[in-house]
C-alpha positions in Angstrom: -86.4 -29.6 -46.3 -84.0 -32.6 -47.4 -81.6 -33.8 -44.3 -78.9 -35.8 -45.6 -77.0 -38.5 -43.2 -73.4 -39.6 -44.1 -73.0 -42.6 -41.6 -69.8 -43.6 -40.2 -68.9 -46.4 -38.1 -72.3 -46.6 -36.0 -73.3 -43.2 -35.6 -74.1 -40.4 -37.6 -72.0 -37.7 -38.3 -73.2 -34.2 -38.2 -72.6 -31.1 -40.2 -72.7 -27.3 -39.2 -75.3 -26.9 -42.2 -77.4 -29.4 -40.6 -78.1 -27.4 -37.7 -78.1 -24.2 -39.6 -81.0 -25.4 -41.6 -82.8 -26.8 -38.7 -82.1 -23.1 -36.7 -83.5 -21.5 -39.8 -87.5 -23.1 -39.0 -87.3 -21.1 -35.4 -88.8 -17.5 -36.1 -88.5 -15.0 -33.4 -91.3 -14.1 -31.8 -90.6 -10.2 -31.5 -90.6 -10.0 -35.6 -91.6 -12.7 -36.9 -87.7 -13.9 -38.9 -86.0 -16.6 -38.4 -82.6 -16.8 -35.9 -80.2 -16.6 -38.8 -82.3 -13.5 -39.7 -81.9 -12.2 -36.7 -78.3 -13.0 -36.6 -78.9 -14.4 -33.3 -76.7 -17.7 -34.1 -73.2 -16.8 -32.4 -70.0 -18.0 -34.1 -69.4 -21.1 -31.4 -71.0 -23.8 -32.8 -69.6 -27.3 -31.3 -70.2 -30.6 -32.3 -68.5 -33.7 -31.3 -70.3 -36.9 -32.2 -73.9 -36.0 -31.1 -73.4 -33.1 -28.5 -73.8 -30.1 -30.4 -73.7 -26.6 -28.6 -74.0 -23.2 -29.6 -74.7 -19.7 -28.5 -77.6 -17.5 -29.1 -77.7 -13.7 -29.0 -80.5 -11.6 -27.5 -80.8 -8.0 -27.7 -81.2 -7.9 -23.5 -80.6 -10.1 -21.2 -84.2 -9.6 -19.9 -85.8 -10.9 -23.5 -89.4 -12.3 -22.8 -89.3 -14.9 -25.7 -85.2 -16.0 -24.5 -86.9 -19.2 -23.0 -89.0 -19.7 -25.6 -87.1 -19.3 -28.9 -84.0 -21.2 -27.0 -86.4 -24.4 -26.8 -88.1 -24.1 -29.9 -84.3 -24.5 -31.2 -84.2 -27.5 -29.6 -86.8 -28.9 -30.8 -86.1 -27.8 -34.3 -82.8 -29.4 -34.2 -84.5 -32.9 -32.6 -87.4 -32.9 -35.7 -85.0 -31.7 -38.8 -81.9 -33.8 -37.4 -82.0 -36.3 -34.8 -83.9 -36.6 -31.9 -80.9 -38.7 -30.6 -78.9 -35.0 -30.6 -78.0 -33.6 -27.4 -78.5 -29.7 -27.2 -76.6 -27.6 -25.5 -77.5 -23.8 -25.6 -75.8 -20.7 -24.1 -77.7 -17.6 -24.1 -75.7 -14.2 -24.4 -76.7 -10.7 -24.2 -75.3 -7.6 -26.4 -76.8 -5.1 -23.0 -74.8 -5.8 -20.1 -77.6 -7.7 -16.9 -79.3 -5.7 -14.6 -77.3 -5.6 -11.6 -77.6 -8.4 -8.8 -79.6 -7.3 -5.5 -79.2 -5.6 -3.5 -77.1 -3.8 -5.7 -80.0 -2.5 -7.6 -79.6 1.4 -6.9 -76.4 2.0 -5.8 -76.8 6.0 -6.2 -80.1 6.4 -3.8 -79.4 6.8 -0.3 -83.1 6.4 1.7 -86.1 4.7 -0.4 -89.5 5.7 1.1 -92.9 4.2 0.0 -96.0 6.4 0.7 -98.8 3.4 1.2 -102.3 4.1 2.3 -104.9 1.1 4.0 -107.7 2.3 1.0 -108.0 4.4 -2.0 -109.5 8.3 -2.2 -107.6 9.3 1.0 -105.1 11.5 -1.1 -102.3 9.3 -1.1 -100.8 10.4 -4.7 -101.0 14.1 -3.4 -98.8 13.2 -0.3 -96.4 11.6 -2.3 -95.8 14.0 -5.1 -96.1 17.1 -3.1 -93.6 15.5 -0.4 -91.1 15.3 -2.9 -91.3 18.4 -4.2 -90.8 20.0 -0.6 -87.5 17.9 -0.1 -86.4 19.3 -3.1 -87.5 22.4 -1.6 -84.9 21.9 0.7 -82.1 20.6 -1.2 -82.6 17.3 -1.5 -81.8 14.8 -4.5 -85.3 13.2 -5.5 -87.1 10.7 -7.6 -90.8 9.7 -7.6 -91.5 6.5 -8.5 -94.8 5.9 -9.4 -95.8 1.8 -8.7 -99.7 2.1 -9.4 -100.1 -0.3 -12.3 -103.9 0.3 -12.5 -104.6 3.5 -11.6 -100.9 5.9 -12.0 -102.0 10.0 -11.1 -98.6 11.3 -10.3 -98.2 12.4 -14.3 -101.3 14.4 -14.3 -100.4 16.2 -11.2 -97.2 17.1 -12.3 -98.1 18.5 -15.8 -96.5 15.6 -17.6 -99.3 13.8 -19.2 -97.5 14.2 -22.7 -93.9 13.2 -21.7 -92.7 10.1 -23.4 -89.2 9.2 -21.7 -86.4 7.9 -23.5 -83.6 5.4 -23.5 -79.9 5.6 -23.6 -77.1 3.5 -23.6 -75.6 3.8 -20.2 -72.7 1.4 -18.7 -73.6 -1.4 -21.4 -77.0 -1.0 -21.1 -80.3 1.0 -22.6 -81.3 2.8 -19.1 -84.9 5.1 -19.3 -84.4 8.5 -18.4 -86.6 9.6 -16.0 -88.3 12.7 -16.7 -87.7 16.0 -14.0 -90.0 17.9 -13.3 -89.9 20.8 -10.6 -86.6 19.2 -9.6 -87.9 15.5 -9.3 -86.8 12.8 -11.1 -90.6 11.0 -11.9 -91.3 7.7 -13.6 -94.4 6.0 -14.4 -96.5 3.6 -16.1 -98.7 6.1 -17.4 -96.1 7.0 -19.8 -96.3 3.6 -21.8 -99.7 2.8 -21.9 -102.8 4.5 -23.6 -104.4 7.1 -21.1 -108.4 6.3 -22.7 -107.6 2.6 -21.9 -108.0 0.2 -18.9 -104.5 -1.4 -17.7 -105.8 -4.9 -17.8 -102.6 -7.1 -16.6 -102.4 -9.9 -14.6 -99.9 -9.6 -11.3 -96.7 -11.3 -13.2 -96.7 -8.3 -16.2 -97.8 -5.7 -13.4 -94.7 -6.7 -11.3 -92.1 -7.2 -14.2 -93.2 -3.5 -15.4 -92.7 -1.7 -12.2 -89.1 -4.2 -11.6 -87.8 -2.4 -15.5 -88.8 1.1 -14.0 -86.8 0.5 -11.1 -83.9 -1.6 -12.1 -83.9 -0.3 -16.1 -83.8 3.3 -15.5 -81.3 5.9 -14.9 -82.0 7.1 -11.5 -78.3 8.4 -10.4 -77.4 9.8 -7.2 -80.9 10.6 -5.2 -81.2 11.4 -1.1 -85.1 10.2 -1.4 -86.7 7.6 -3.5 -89.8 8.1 -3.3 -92.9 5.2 -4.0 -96.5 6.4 -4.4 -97.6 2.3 -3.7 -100.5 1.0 -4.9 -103.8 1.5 -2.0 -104.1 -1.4 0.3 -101.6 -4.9 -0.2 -101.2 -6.5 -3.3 -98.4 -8.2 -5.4 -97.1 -5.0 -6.3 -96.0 -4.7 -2.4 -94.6 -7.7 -2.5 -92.5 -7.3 -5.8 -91.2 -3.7 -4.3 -89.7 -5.2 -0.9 -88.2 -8.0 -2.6 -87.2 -5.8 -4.9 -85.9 -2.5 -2.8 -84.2 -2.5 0.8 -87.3 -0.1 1.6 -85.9 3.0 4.2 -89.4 3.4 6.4 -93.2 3.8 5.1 -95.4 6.8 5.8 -98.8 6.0 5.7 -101.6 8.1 4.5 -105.2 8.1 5.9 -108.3 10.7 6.4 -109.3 11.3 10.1 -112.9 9.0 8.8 -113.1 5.7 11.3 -113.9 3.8 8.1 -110.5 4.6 6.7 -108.2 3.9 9.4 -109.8 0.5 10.0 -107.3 -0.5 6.7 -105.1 1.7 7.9 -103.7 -0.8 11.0 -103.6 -3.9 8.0 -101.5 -1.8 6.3 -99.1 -1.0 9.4 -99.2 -4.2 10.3 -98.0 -5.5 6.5 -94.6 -3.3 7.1 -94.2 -4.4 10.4 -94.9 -8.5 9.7 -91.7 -9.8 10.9 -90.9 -11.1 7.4 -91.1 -7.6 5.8 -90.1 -5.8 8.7 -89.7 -2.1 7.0 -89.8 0.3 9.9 -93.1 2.7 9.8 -91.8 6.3 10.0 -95.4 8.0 11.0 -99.0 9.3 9.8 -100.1 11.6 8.0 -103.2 12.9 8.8 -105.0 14.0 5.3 -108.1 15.8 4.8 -107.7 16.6 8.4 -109.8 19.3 7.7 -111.4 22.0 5.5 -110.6 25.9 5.2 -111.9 28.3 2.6 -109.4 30.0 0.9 -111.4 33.5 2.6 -111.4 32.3 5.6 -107.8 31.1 6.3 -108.5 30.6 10.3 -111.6 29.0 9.9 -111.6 24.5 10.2 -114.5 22.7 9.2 -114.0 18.5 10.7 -115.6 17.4 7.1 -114.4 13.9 7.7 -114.1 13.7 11.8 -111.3 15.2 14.3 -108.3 13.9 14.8 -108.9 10.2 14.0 -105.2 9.5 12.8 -103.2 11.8 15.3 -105.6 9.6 18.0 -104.3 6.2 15.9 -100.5 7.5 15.9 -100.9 8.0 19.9 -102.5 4.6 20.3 -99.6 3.0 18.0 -96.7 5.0 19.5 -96.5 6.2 16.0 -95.3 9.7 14.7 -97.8 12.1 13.5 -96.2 13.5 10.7 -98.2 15.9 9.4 -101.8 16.9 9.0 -102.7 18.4 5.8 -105.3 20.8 5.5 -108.1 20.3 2.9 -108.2 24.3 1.3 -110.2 25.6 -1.1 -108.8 25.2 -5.0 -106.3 22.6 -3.8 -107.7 19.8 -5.9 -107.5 22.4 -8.9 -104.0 23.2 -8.1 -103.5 19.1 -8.3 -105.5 18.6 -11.6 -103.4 21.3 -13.3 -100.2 20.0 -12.5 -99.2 22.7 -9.6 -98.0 21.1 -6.6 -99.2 22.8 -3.5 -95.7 22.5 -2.2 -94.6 25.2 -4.6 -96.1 27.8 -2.5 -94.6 27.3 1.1 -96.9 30.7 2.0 -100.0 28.6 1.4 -101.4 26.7 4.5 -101.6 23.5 2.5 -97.6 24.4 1.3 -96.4 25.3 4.8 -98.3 21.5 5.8 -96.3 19.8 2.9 -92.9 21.7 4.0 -93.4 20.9 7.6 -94.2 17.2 6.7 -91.1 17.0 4.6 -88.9 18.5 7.5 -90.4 15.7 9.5 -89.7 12.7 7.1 -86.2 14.3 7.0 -85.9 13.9 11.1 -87.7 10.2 10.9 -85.4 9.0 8.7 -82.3 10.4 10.3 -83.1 8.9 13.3 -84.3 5.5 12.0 -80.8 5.2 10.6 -78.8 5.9 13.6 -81.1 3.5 15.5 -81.7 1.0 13.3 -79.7 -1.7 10.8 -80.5 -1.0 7.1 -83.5 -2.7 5.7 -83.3 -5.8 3.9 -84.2 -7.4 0.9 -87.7 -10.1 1.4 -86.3 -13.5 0.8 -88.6 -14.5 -2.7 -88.9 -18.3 -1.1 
């Protein structure tokens, strides 16, 4: 491309064109044409000797390639012009930004994550069928599920298939959570392949889970609630910096070798930086009861072991959910055992619910609200 100097006194001049032409090598990333293409190149241009400043135009303020197609401009502009320009370059949005913390969720009243020290202990179940029961009893809800690897809550809600959608909300293209038995239920399941591994590294794991929380239409709730990932990991991290966190209810089987991670994960809500206030155990598994036999317990995985941790804590028990026959059908086929309060596993969920309802209370007439994990 032929670049054309018109020299004036000791410096050289520059032209709109100039700039133009040189803006016209940078393609975006996202489809592969050029800024001018794109229309990206706002009406601002500037020049006054060699300062020369413009605006570029992104679809969202959250762009992934914004950093990236600003300096290639830059360095287009140094190659086809001068490398003696100086560049200024604003950056606008046509989506209003997300909104500041710990403005984040202006609409939900008490967030609760559901954690558990290790996997297999039933943790997903908990969660979904505790926010069922509070809607059970007339309570605003939303699920949020934040396992990146390994998200369940879909299948156990029937929702395999959904495929939420956007809409232009307040300046901005929100997702709409999908509802289902009166929850309001988000997850990552819903955006990738179902037959296919999840392979991301921590950075794209934790920028997902922020655009499900912070991108999303979640309205007026009374319970957030977030099936965490098992054990501690990034993705805890990213949620209380992220979200002023209510309390956590942690999930565990009565087994010893279960409630050994249990205490790290207690003791990960309670590390003075974190310091989200631990609401009580649930006891899962606690035992097992043919669906015959309705009176009869069967210790499958010991007796007791977390109401025995919650005493040694000074820790509410919250529940103990029995393990009854065709439960873990009534999960794989999307039935919540919530939905039948008769049930001894539904009268367990209801009673837990009832309990998170009275933790929370009181945490909040006791306690300051929860703030926001400094990122440094």
């Amino acid at each position: 491309m032929g670049v054309i100097y018109i020299i004036y006194n000791t410096y050289m001049e520059i032209y709109p064109k100039l700039i133009q032409d040189a803006l016209a090598t940078v393609r975006y990333p996202g489809t592969g044409k050029n800024v001018l293409e794109m229309k990206m190149l706002e009406d601002d241009m500037r020049i006054s000797g060699l300062h020369v400043s413009f605006s570029l135009i992104f679809d969202k303020p959250t762009d992934p390639f914004m950093k990236s197609v600003v300096k290639a401009c830059e360095a287009a502009i140094h190659a086809y012009v001068s490398k003696d320009v100086e560049v200024e370059i604003a950056t606008k949005s046509l989506q209003a930004p997300r909104p500041d913390l710990p403005d984040l969720l202006p609409g939900v009243k008490n967030i609760i994550a559901v954690s558990s020290g290790k996997g297999g202990v039933g943790k997903s179940t908990v969660a979904t069928n505790l926010a069922v029961a509070l809607v059970r009893l007339g309570f605003k809800v939303g699920l949020l599920d934040c396992d990146i690897s390994g998200p369940s809550v879909p299948k156990m809600l029937q929702m395999e298939q959904a495929r939420p959608y956007s809409e232009h909300i307040d300046g901005r293209d929100l997702i709409v959570p999908v509802e289902r038995y009166g929850v309001k239920m988000l997850s990552i399941g819903f955006f990738v392949d179902p037959d296919q591994p999840t392979l991301w590294r921590g950075g794209m794991a934790c920028n997902a889970l922020k655009q499900l929380i912070g991108d999303a239409h979640w309205g007026d709730l009374d319970y957030f609630i977030l099936d965490t990932p098992p054990g501690t990991s990034d993705i805890h991290l990213t949620l209380v910096q992220t979200l002023p966190i209510t309390g956590a209810v942690i999930v565990s089987t009565p087994q010893q070798v279960a409630l050994a991670d249990v205490r790290k994960g207690i003791n990960m809500y309670q590390n003075e930086k974190v310091d989200v206030p631990v609401l009580g155990l649930v006891e899962n598994m606690a035992w097992f009861t043919p669906a015959a036999h309705p009176d009869e317990r069967y210790y499958l995985f010991g007796q007791e072991g977390v109401k025995e941790l919650a005493e040694q804590l000074k820790l509410p028990l919250l529940g103990q959910i029995p393990l009854v026959q065709g439960i873990c059908h009534a999960g794989d086929s999307g039935i919540p055992a919530a939905l039948e309060p008769q049930s001894p596993t539904g009268k367990a969920f209801m009673q837990l619910a009832s309990k998170v309802v009275t933790q929370v209370d009181l945490r909040n007439e006791s306690k300051a609200p929860t703030r926001i994990v400094a990122t440094h």
